[in-house]
C-alpha positions as CSV (number, residue, x, y, z in Angstrom):
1,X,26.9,-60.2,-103.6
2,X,24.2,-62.1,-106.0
3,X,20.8,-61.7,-105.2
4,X,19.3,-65.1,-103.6
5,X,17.8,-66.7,-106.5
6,X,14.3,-68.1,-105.3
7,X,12.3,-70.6,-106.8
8,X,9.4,-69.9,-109.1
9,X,5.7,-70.4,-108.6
10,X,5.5,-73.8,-110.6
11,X,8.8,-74.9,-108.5
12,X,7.4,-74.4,-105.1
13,X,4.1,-76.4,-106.0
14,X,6.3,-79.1,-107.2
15,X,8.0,-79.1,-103.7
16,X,4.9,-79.1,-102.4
17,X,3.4,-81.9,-103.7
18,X,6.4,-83.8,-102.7
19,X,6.0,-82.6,-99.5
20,X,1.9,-82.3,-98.2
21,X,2.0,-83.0,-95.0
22,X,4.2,-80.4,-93.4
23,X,2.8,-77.3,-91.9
24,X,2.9,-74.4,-94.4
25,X,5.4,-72.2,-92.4
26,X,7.8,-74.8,-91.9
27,X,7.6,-75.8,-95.7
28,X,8.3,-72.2,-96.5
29,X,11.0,-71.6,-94.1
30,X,12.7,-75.0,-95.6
31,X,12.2,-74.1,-98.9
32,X,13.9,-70.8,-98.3
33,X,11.1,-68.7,-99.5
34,X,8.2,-66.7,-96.8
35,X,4.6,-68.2,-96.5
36,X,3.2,-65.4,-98.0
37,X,5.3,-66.2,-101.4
38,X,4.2,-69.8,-100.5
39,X,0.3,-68.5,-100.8
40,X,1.3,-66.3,-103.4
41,X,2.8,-69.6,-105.5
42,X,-1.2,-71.0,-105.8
43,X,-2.5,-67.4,-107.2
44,X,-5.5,-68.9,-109.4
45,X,-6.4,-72.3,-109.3
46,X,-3.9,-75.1,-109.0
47,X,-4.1,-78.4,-107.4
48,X,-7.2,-77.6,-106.0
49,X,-6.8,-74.2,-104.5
50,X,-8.0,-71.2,-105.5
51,X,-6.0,-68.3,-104.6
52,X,-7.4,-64.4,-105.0
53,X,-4.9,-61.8,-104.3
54,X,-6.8,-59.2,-102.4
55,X,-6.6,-55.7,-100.4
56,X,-4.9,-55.7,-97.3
57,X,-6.4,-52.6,-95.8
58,X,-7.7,-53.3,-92.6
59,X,-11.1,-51.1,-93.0
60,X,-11.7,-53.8,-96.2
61,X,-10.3,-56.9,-94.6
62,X,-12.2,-56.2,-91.3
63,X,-15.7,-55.0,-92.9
64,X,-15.7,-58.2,-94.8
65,X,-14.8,-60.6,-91.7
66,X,-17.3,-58.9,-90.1
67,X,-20.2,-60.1,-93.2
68,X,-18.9,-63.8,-92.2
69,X,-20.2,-64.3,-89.1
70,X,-18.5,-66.5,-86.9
71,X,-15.5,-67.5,-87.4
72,X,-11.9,-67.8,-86.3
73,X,-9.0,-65.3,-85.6
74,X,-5.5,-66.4,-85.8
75,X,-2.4,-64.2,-84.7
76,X,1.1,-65.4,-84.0
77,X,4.6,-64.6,-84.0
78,X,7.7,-66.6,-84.3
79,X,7.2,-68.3,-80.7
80,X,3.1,-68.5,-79.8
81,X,0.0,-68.6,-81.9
82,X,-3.4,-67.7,-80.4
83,X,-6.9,-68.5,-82.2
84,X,-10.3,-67.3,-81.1
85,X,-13.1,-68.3,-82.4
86,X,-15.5,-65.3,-82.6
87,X,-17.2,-62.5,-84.9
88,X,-15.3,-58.9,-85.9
89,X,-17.7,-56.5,-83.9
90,X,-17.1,-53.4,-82.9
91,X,-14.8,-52.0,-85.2
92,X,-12.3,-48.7,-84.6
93,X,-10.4,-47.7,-87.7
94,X,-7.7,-45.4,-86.5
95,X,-4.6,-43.7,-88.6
96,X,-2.2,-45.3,-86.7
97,X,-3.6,-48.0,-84.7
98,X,-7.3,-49.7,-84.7
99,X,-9.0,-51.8,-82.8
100,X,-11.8,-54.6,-83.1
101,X,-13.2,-55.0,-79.7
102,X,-15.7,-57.8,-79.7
103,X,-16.5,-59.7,-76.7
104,X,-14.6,-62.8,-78.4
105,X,-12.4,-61.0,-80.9
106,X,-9.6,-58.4,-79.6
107,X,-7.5,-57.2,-81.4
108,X,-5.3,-54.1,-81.9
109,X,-4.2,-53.9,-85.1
110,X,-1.2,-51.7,-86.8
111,X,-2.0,-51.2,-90.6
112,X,1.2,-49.8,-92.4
113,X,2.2,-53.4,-91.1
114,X,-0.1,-55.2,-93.3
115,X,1.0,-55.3,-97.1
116,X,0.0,-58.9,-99.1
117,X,-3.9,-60.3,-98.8
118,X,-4.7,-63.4,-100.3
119,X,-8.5,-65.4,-99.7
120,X,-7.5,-69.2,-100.0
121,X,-10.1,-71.6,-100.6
122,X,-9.0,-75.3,-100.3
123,X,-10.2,-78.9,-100.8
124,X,-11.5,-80.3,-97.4
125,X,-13.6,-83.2,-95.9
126,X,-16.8,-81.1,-95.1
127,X,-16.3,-78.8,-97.6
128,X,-14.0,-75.9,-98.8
129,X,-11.7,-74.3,-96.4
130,X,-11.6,-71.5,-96.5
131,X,-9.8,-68.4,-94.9
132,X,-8.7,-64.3,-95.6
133,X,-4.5,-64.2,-94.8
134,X,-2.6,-61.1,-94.2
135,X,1.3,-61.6,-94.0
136,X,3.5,-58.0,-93.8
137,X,6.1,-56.9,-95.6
138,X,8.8,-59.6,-94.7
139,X,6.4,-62.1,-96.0
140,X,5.4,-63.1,-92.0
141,X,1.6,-63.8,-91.4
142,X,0.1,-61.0,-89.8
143,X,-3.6,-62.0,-89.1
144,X,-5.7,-64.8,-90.4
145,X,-9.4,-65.2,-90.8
146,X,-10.2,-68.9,-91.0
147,X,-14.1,-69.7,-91.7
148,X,-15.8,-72.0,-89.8
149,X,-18.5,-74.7,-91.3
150,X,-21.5,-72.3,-89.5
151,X,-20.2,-69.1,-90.9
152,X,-21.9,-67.2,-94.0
153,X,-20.3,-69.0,-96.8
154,X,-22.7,-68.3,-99.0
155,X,-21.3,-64.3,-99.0
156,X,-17.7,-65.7,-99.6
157,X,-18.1,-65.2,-103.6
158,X,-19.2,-61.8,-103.4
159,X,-16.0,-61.0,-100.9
160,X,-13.5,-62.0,-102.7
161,X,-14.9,-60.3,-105.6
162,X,-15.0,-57.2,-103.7
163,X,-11.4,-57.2,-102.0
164,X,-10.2,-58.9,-105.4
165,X,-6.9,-56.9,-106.6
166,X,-6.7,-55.7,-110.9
167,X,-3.3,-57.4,-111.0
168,X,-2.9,-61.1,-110.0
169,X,0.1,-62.0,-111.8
170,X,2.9,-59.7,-111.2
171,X,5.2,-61.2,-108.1
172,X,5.1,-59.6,-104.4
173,X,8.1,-58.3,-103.3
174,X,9.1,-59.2,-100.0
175,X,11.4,-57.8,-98.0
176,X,14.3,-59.0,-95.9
177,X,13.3,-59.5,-92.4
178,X,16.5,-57.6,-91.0
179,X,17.9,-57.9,-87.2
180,X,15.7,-57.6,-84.4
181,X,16.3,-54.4,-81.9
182,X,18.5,-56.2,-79.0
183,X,17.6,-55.2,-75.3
184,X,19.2,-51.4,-74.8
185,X,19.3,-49.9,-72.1
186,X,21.2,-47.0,-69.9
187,X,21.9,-48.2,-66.3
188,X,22.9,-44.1,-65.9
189,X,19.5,-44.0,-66.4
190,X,17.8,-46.8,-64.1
191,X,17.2,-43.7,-61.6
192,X,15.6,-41.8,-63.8
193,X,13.5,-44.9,-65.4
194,X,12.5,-45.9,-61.8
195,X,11.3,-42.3,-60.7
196,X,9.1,-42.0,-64.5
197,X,7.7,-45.4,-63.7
198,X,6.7,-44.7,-60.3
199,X,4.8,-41.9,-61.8
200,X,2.7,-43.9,-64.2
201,X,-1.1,-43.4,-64.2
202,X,-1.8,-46.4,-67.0
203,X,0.6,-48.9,-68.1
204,X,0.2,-47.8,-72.1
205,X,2.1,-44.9,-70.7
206,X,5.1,-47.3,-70.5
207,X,6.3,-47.1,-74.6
208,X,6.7,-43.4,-74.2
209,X,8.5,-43.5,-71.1
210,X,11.3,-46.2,-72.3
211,X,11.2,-44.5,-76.0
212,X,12.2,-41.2,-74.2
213,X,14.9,-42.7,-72.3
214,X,16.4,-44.7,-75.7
215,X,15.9,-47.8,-74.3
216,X,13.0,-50.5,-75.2
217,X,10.9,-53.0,-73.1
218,X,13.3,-55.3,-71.9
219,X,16.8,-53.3,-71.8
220,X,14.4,-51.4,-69.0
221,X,13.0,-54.6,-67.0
222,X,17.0,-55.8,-67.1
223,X,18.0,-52.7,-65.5
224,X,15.0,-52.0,-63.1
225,X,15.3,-54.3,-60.4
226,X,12.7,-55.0,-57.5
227,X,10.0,-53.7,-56.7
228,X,9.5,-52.6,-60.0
229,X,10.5,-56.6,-61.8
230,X,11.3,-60.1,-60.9
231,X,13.1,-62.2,-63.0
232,X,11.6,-65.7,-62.9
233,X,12.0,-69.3,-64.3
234,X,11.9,-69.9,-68.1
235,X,9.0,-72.0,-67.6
236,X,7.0,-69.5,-65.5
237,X,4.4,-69.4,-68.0
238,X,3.4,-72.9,-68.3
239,X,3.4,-73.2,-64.4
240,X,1.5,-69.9,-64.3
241,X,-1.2,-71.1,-67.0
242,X,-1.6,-74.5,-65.1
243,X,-2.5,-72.9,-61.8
244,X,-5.1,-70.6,-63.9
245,X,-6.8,-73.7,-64.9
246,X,-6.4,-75.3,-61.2
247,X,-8.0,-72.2,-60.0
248,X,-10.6,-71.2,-62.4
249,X,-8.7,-67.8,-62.6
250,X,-9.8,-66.0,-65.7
251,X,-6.4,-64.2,-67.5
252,X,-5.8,-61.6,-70.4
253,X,-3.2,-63.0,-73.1
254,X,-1.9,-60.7,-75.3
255,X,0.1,-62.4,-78.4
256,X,1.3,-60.2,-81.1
257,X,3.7,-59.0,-84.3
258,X,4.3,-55.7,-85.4
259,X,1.0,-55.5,-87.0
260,X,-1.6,-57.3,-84.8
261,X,-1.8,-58.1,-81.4
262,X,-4.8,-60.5,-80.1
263,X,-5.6,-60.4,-76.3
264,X,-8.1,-63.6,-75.2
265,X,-9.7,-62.9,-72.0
266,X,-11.1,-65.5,-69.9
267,X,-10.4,-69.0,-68.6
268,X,-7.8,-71.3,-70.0
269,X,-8.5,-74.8,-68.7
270,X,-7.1,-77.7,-71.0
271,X,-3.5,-77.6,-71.0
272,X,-1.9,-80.4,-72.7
273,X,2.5,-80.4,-74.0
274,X,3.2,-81.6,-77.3
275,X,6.9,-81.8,-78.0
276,X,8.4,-78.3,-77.7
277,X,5.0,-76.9,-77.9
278,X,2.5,-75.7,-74.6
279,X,-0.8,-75.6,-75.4
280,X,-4.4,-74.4,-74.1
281,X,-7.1,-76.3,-76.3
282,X,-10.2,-74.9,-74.8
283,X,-13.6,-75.1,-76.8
284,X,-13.5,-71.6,-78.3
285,X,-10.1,-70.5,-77.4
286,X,-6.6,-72.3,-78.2
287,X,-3.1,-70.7,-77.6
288,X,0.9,-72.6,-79.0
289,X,3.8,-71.6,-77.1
290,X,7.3,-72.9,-77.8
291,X,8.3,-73.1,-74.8
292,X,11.9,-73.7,-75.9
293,X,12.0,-70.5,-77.5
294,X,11.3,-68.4,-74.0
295,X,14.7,-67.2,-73.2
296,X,13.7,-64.8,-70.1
297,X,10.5,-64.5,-68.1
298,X,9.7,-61.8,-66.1
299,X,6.9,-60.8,-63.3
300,X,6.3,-57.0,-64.0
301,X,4.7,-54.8,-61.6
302,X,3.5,-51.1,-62.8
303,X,1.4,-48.8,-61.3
304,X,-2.3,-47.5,-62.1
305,X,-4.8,-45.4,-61.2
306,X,-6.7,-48.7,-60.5
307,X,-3.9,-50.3,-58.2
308,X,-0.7,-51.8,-59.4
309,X,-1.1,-53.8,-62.5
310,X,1.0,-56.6,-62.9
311,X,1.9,-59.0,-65.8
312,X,3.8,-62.0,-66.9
313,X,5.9,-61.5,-70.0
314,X,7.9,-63.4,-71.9
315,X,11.0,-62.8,-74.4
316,X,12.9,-64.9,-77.3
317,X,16.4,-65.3,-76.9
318,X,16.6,-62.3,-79.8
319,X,14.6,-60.2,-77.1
320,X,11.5,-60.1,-78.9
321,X,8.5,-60.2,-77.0
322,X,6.7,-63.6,-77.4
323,X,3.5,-63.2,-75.0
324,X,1.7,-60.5,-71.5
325,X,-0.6,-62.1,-69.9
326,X,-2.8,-59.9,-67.2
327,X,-5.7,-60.9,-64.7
328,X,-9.0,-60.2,-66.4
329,X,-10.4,-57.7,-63.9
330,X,-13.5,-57.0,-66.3
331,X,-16.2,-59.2,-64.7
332,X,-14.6,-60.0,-61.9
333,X,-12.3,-57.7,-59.8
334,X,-11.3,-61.0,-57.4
335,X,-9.8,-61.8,-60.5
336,X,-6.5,-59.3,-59.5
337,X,-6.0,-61.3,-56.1
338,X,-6.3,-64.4,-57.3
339,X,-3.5,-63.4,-60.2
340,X,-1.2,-61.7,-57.8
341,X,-1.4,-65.3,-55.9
342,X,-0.5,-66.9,-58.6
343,X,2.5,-65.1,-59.8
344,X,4.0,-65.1,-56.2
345,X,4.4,-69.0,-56.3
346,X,6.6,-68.5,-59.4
347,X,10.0,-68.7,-58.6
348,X,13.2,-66.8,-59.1
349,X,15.3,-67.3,-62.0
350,X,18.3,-66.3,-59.7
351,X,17.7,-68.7,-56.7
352,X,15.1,-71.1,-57.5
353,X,12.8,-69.9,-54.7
């Protein structure tokens, strides 16, 4: 079979100046290229932009977010995006997994996953825009680091000199995004999956427990049955986020890829629907769920040496995980209550009760 013959740089800004106003991803994924060999298309200065190709290391890309203040962190995956305005404090550089664990900016972060960095500067109405973008291997953004107009711009120059790559000509490879892992599980095993899960201690413990058994998160929930799961409506989450708001309830979001996930903890009070999309648009805080994408929702229940922790998670109708959300039991331990509250007025995808 041919290889897919893509368009070149010159090509896709053609397009694009045909074609401004879409968003970026969407232009991509119609022009039949990724959005990082969109970025990658404006490498120099064209029409405006000014594109740097640059490290992708996390210790790099994370030291020099933390130089610029305040700003805001984006993370999404095919279904949800969440953005947090914050700064990149307290930083944990691991071999396989780190961590940034500001008050404002969390965010566990997988590093082998992040392979193309570009810093994009861009025309704007108060100014340049301007932002550090991380996509993976498959070309799929992987973390974004947008500056705000109060963060340290004037350090921006001597950034992207610093995280600037020797070679900013030769094109990225990207690699085919494959087929996502389908739900596996062994119902021979749902015995042995209920006794390890009665015996969890912290719900990280979870991943090993599944792994062991060859199964993954949700072949296990589909086999595990009550008390342990409950399957509920598709649109569990929205009807879950509104009574948050209705209640003051403060929540833990975790939205991820394979190379970050971002967790916002705390309220999450304006909740508006545009088309397909759910949204919270809170001052410092917004989250974009495609609700039409949720395929199977599910109340989770696991047990702690705190108490039973339990969650709301949702999955894509390819069985990837699109969102967890948690109580945030950090400030206030009321918190758990109120959540467990909320969760049992969801009802059953089965019966509708």
């Amino acid at each position: 079979m041919l290889d897919e013959i893509k368009p070149t740089a010159a090509e896709i800004r053609a397009a694009r100046s045909e074609n401004p106003q879409s968003r970026e991803r969407d232009f991509a994924d119609n022009l039949g290229i990724s959005e990082a060999e969109f970025v990658a298309a404006y490498t120099g200065e064209h029409d405006g932009q000014r594109v740097t190709r640059i490290s992708a290391m996390p210790d790099d890309i994370i030291g020099a977010a933390k130089k610029l203040g305040e700003v805001l962190a984006l993370t999404r995956n095919e279904s949800c995006v969440i953005e947090r305005v914050g700064t990149y404090d307290d930083w944990h550089d691991g071999a396989h997994a780190s961590m940034v664990l500001g008050p404002d900016v969390d965010l566990r972060i997988f590093g082998k996953f992040w392979t193309h960095g570009f810093a994009v500067e861009k025309p704007g109405e108060n100014g340049p825009r301007r932002s550090l973008q991380i996509f993976g291997s498959t070309g799929m953004a992987v973390h974004k680091i947008h500056l705000r107009e109060d963060s340290n711009h004037d350090l921006w120059g001597a950034i992207v000199a610093e995280l600037k790559l020797a070679d900013q000509e030769s094109p990225i490879e990207i690699r085919s995004k494959g087929v996502p892992e389908m739900p596996k599980a062994d119902p021979d095993k749902a015995d042995k999956l209920r006794a390890e899960w009665d015996a969890m201690t912290d719900t990280h413990q979870f991943g090993r427990i599944v792994s062991q058994l060859k199964m993954n998160r949700l072949g296990a929930y589909r086999i595990a049955g009550a008390p342990y799961v409950r399957l509920v409506e598709n649109d569990s989450v929205s009807k879950a986020l509104e009574l948050v708001s209705a209640k003051d309830a403060h929540v833990m979001i975790f939205v991820g890829n394979r190379g970050c996930i971002q967790i916002h903890g705390g309220a999450a009070k304006n909740l508006k629907r545009m088309g397909p999309w759910f949204n919270v648009l809170d001052p410092r805080f917004d989250m974009h769920l495609r609700e039409d994408h949720v395929a199977e929702v599910y109340v989770v229940t696991k047990p702690t040496k705190r108490g039973p922790a339990v969650s709301l998670e949702a999955f894509d109708a390819e069985g990837r995980i699109i969102l967890q959300i948690f109580p945030d039991r950090r400030i206030d331990e009321n918190m758990v209550t109120l959540w467990n509250d909320i969760v049992a007025e969801l009802q059953n995808a089965e019966t509708g009760q």
